[in-house]
VOLO-312171 format. One line per 2 residues: number of its first residue (from 1); their letters; for each residue y, x, z of N, C-alpha, C. Coordinates in steps of 0.1 Angstrom, whole numbers, m for minus. Example, Ala and Ser with C-alpha at 12.3 -4.5 7.8 and 13.67 -1.06 7.14 Angstrom:
% VOLO-312171
1) as) m57,132,78,m45,123,78,m33,132,78 ~ m22,128,71,m11,137,71,0,129,79;
//
This chain:
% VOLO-312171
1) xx) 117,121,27,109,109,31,106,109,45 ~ 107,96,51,102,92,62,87,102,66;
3) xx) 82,101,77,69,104,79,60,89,74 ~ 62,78,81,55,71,72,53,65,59;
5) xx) 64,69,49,60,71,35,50,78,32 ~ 53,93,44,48,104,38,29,98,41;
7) xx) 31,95,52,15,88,51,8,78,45 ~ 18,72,38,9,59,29,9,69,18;
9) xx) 15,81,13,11,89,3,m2,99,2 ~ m2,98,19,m19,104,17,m28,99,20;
11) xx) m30,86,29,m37,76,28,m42,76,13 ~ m30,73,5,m35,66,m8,m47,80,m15;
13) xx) m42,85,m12,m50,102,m21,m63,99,m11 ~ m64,96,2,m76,97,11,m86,85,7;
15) xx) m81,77,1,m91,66,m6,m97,70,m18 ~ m92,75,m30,m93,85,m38,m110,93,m36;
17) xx) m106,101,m24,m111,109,m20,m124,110,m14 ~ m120,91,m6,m137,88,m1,m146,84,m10;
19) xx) m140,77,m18,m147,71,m33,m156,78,m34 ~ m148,94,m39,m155,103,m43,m170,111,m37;
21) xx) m167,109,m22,m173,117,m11,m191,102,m14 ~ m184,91,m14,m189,78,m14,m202,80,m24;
23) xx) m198,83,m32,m204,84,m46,m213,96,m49 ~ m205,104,m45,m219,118,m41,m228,112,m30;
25) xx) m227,107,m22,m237,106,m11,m246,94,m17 ~ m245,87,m29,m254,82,m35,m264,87,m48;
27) xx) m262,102,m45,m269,109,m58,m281,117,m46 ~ m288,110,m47,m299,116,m40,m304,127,m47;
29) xx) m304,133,m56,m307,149,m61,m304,159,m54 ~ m289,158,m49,m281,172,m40,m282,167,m25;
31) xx) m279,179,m20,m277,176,m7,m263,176,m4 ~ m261,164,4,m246,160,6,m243,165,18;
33) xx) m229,174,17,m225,179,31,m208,170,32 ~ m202,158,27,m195,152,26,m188,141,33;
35) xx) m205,141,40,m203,127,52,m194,131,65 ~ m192,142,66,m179,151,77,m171,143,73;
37) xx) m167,147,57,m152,146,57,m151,131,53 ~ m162,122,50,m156,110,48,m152,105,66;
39) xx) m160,106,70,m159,104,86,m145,106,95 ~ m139,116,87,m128,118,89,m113,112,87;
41) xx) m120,113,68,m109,101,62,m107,86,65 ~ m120,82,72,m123,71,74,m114,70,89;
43) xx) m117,76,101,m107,81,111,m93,78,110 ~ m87,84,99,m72,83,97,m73,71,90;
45) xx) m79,64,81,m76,49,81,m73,43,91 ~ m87,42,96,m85,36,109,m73,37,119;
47) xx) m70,45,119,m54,53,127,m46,46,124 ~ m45,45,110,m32,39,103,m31,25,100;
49) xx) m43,21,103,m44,6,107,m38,m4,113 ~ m34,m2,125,m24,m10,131,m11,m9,128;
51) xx) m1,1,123,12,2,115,10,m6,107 ~ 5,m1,94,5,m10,79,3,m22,81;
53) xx) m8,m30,92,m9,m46,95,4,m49,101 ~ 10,m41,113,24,m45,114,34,m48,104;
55) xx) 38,m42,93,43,m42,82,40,m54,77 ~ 25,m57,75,24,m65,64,21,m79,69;
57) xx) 24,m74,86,26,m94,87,42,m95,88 ~ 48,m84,87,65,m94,86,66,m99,73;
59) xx) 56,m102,64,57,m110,52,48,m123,55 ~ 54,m133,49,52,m149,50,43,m150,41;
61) xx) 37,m171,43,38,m172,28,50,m181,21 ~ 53,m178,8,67,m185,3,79,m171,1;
63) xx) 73,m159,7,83,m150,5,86,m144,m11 ~ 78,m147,m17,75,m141,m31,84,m151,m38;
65) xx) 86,m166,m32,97,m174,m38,106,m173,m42 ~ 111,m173,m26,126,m166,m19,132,m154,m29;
67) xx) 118,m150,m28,126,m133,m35,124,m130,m49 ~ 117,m147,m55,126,m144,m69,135,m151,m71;
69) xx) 139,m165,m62,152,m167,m65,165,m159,m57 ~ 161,m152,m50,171,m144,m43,173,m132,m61;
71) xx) 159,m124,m66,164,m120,m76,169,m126,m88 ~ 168,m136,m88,175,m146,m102,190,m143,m97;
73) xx) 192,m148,m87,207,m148,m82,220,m136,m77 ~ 213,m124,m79,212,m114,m82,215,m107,m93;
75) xx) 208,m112,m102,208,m106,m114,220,m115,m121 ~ 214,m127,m115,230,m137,m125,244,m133,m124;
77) xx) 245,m126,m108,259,m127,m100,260,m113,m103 ~ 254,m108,m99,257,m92,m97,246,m79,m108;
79) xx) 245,m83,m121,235,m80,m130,240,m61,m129 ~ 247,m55,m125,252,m43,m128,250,m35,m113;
81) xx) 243,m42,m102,240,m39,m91,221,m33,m90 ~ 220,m25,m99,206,m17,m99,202,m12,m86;
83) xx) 208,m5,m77,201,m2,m63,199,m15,m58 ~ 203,m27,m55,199,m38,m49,190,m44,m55;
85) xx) 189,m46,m69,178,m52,m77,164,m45,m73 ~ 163,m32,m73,153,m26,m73,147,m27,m62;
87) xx) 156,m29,m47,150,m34,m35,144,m44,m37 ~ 150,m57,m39,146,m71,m44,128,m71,m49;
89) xx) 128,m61,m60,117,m57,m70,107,m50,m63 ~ 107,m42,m52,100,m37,m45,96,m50,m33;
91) xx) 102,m56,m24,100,m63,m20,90,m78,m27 ~ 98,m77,m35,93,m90,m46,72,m83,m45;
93) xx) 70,m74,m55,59,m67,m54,51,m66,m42 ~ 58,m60,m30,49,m70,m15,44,m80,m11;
95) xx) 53,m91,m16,52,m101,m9,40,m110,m23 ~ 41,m103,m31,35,m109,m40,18,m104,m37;
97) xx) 19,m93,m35,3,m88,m28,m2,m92,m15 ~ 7,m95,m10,2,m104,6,1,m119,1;
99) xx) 5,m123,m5,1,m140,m12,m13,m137,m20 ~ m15,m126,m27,m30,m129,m32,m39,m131,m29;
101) x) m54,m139,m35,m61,m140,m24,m72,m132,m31;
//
């Protein structure tokens, strides 16, 4: 994998993780030594912040259209072409989460 796969794979586990950090720091019983490492996690968000916005403005709106009749036409013409469908389907799934509101 790319390095930046490799970081939306730990991003994703670092959200996870602040939750967690999040959530202890609202149990006033213990004493929380957590706010380090949320501080931290929070850090590499922030880091990784202007990439992933990059990415996610080369999506429109209308692309989620496109890219299901691009996969209808696809599937019609070329139904036995599984590596390309599954691009289509990943794509499709982006563009469908940048249209939501």
């Amino acid at each position: 994998m790319s390095p930046r796969f490799d970081e939306v794979a730990r991003l994703n586990n670092l959200l996870g993780r602040r939750e967690a950090i999040v959530d202890r720091e609202k149990d006033t019983r213990t004493i929380n030594h957590g706010i380090v490492e949320r501080m931290e996690i929070d850090q590499d968000i922030r880091n990784a912040a202007p990439w992933l916005l990059e990415v996610a403005g080369c999506f429109q709106r209308g692309d989620a259209t496109l890219l299901r009749k691009l996969h209808y036409l696809l599937d019609t013409y070329h139904p036995d072409n599984d590596e390309d469908m599954e691009l289509i389907e990943r794509l499709l799934e982006a563009a469908k989460t940048m249209e939501e509101k």
